[in-house]
Every structure is written in structure tokens, then in C-alpha cells.
TORTI-632011 format. One record per atom (N, C-alpha, C): x, y, z. Coordinates in steps of 0.05 Angstrom, whole numbers, plus 5000, padded with zeros to 4 digits. Example, Ala and Ser with C-alpha at 12.3 -4.5 7.8 and 13.67 -1.06 7.14 Angstrom:
BEGIN
526448865156524649105156526449345156525749555142527349795143525850015157
END
This chain:
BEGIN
392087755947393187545965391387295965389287355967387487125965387386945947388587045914388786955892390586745893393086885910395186735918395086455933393186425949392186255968390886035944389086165936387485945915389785855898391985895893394085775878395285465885396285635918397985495931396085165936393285305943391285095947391984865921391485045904391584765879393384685871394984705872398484625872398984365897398384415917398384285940396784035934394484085929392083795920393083675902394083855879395083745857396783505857399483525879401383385888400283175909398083235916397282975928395982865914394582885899393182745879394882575856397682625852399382505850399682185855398882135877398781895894396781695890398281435874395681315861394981145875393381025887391680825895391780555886391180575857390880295842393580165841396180295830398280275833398980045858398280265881399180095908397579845913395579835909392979655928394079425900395479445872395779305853398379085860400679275870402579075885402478985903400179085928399278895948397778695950395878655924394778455927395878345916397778295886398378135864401278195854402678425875405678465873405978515834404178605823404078675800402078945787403979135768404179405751402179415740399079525753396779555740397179675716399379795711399179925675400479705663400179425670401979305648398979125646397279185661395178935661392478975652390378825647387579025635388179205613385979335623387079575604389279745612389979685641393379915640392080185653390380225656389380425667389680385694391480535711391080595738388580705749386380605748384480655767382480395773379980535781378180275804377780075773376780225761375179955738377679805729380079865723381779695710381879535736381979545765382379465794379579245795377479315787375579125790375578915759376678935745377778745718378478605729381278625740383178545741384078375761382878525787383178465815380878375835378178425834376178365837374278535848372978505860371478715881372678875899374578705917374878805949377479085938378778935918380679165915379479365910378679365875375979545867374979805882374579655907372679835914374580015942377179875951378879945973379180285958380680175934381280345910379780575909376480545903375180695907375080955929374280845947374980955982376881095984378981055981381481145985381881375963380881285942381481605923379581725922377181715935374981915939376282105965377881995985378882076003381382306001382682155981385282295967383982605963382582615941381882875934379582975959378282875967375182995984377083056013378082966026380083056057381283266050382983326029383983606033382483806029380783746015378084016001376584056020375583936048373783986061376484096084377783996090380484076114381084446097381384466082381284686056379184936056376684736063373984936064374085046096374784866119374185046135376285156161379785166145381185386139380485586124379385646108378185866090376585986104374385766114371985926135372986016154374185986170375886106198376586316195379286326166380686566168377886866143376786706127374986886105371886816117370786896130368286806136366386786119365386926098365086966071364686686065361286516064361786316056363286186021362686396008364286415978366586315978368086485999371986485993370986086009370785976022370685786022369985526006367485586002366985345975368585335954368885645950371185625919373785405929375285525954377085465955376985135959375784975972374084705974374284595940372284665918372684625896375184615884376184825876378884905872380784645884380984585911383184395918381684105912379084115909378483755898378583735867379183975858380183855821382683855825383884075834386783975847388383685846386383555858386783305871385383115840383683235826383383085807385283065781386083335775387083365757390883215760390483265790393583065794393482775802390782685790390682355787391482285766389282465746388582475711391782485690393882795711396482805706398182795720398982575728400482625756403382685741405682805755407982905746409582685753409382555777411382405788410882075766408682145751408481835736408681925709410982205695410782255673407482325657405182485675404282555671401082285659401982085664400381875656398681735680396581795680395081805704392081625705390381605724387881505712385181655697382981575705381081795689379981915708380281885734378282115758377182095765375181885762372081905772371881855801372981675809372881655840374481925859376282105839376682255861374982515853373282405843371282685826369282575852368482355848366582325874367382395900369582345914370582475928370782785934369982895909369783215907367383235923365183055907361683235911361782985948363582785957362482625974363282845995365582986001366683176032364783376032363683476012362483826008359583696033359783926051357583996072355183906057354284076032351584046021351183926009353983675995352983485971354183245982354983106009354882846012352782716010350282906020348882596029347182515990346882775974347082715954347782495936350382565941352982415932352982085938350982035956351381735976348281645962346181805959344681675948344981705911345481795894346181715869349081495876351081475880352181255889350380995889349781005911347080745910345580685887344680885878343280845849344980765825346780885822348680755802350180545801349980385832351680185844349180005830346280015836344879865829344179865790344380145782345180115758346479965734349379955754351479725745351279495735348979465759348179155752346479125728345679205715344079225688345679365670346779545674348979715650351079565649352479465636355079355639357379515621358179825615359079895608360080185631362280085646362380285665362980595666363880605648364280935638361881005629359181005623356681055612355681085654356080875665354880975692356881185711358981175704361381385711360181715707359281735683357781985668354882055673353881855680351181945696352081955722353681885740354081945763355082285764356982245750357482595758355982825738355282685720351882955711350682985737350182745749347782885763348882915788350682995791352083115816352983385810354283485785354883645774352383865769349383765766347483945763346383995784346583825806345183875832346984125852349984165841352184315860350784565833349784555823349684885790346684895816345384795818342884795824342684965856344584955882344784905903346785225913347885225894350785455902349185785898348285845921347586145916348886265935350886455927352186645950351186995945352287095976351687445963352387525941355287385938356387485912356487335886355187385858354787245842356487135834359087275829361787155821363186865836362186955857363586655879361186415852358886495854357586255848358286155820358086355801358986245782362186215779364386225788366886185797366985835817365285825831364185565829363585355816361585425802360585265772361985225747363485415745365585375722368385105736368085155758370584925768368584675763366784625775365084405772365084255749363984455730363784405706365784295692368984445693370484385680372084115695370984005725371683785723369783575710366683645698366583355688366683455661368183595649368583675621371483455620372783525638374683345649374983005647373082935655372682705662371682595626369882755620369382675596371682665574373682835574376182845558376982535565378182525595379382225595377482025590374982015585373681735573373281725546374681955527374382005502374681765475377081615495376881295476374281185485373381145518371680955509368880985489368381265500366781375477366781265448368681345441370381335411368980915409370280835422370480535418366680395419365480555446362480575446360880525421361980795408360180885375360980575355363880585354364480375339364280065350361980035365361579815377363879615380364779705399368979555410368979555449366779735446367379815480367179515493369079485520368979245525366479285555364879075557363979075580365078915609363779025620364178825652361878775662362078505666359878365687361078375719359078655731358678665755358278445778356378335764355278105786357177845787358377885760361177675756362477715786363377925778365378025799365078125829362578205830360678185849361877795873360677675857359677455869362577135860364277265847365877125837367676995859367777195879369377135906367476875920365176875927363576785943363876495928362676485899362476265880365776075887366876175887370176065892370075925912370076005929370775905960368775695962365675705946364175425953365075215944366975285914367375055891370174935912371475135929374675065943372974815968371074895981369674736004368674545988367074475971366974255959369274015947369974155936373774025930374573955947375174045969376273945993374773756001370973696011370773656016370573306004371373285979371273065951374073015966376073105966378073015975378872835989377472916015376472886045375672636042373772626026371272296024373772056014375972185983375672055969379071895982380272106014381772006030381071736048378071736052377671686076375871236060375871416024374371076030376470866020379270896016380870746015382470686048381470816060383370716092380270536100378170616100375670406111375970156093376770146060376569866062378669706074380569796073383969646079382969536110381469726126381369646151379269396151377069446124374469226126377068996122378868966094379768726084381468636113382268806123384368696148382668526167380268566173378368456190377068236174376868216162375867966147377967736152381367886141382967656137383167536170383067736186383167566216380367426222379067486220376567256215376567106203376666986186378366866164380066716179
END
């Protein structure tokens, strides 16, 4: 029966994970088909290409959420009814690849989906023993970024080393829960590595495209000074044709 449960679990994530993010946050900001744009990839990095930061990162949030809310709501239904901390974590794991593997293939988009990573983070961000983890490599690779400019290279150090710290951490009574654990782990960043397989590919053959972070970072801010300046050239270049007309008018009445 339990087997049964762990099914239903991943079936269920699966179909929510379905639900893309980039997609939406793509026609709300720009009423335009993130697969027709960038690289076409429904996820955050084609979202920070394309769209800038604020989306980027909405994007982010929201599909860490997608997969990590049901897996932890997941873990402690499991704990209630299986006390057995095992039958819980598995089942936790289990529903956040769930949720990954129905980003990577979603059914409702003909199976064409993004590459995961943010709802992979979402996996290790809900888990009891690997948020706060999870929030400091975050930070580190956020600062990373800024010197790496190849985002699937910091994508892959983020979940190595989240991926070895959950192999590192998982000891239950029963050995099977743990390694039944680790093999899901695992096979999500075996996962993740399958869908970055072009950029890889493109990496070796020196093609990979980069992104400038701090571009995009600061590209918003840089805008709005160049828009306040412009305006404010505007402003001036309104104001010194009404001062002379008024000098010449006062002259001619003196005059």
C-alpha cells in the first residue's frame, strides 16, 4: 500500500509541475511566447535574457515553490500517518522530482519543458534539514555569477553541492530508506545534467553563449537615470525658448 502512496505522490507533483512559470510571468510582462524568444527555453535564465532581473528571479521563487510546497505538505502527511522518519523523507523526495521531472516533461506542453534547476532548488530549499543549506550556497553562487558568466556551469555547482550534503546528512534505522533516498537525489541531478547536455556540448566547442549578470543586474537602475536625465534635457530645453520670447517681449515694450 505504501508503494501505492509513493506513486500517487509522484503522479500528483508530476501534474503540478506541469505548470510553467516562465510561460506565465512571459505574457505578463511582454504578452509574449518565451519559446519563441532567447533561447526558447521556458525557464529563469532564458527569463533573465530576455526579460531582466525582476522577472528572472519572480520565475525563480515561484518554481522553487512549485516543486518544494508540495514535498514538504507531502513530508508531513507521511509523518502523521507513518511516523517512521524514512517513509517521510522518501516520500518528500519522491514528490519534489515529481515536480521536477513535470517541468523538464510536462504533458500538457507536448512534453517540452524547461531544464529544472530552480525547481530542483526548491527540492533541497522546503526539506527541514537542507533549507538553511540551500540559502547559503544560493548566496554563494548568486555571488559567483558575478564572475562566472556561464549560467549552467553555476546551475551544476549549485546542486553538486546540495546533492552531496543531502548523501552526507540522511541516516535512518533503516538503510534502505537512506539509500532509496540518495538514489532519488541523485537521479535528479543526473537529471538536470541530461537537460544541460547541449550546453555542455556547445561549452567544449567553444559556442556557449554567456550572460552578463551585472548587465542585467543593474540594467534596470542604469535606465531610469538615462529616462531622468532626458527628461530632465527636455525640461531645460522647453523652458529656454519661453524665457527668451518673454526677454524679447520686454525689451520691445521698453523700447
Amino acid at each position: 500500500m505504501i508503494a501505492l502512496y509513493l506513486v500517487l505522490v509522484f503522479i500528483g507533483a508530476y501534474l503540478i509541475g506541469n505548470i510553467n512559470f516562465a510561460r506565465i510571468f512571459s505574457k505578463a510582462f511582454s504578452r509574449r511566447d518565451i519559446t519563441e524568444i532567447g533561447s526558447k527555453n521556458p525557464g529563469t535564465m532564458n527569463m533573465l535574457r530576455t526579460h531582466g532581473f525582476t522577472p528572472a528571479i519572480l520565475t525563480l521563487i515561484f518554481e522553487a515553490i512549485k516543486s518544494g510546497l508540495p514535498a514538504i505538505a507531502t513530508y508531513f502527511l507521511f509523518l502523521h500517518f507513518y511516523p517512521e522518519p524514512g517513509f517521510a523523507n522518501l516520500a518528500y523526495f519522491i514528490s519534489a522530482i515529481g515536480g521536477v521531472v513535470g517541468h523538464c516533461f510536462p504533458v500538457f506542453y507536448k512534453f517540452k519543458g524547461g531544464k529544472g534547476v530552480a525547481c530542483a532548488f526548491g527540492m533541497f530549499l522546503f526539506h527541514p534539514a537542507c533549507w538553511w543549506v540551500s540559502l547559503i550556497t544560493f548566496v554563494v553562487c548568486f555571488l559567483l555569477f558575478m564572475v562566472i558568466e556561464y549560467p549552467f556551469i553555476i546551475s551544476i555547482i549549485f546542486l553538486l553541492t546540495l546533492s552531496i550534503y543531502s548523501t552526507c546528512i540522511f541516516h535512518f534505522a533503516q538503510i534502505y530508506f537512506a539509500l532509496a533516498v540518495i538514489l532519488v537525489v541523485w537521479f535528479g541531478f543526473a537529471l538536470i545534467l541530461f537537460m544541460h547536455r547541449g550546453n555542455i556540448k556547445r561549452l567544449i566547442q567553444g559556442k556557449e553563449n554567456k550572460v552578463n549578470f551585472r548587465e542585467k543586474l543593474f540594467k534596470k537602475k542604469e535606465k531610469h537615470q538615462v529616462a531622468e536625465l532626458s527628461t530632465a534635457n527636455v525640461e531645460a530645453e522647453k523652458e529656454l525658448p519661453v524665457n527668451d520670447e518673454k526677454q524679447t517681449e520686454k525689451q520691445s515694450v521698453d523700447n
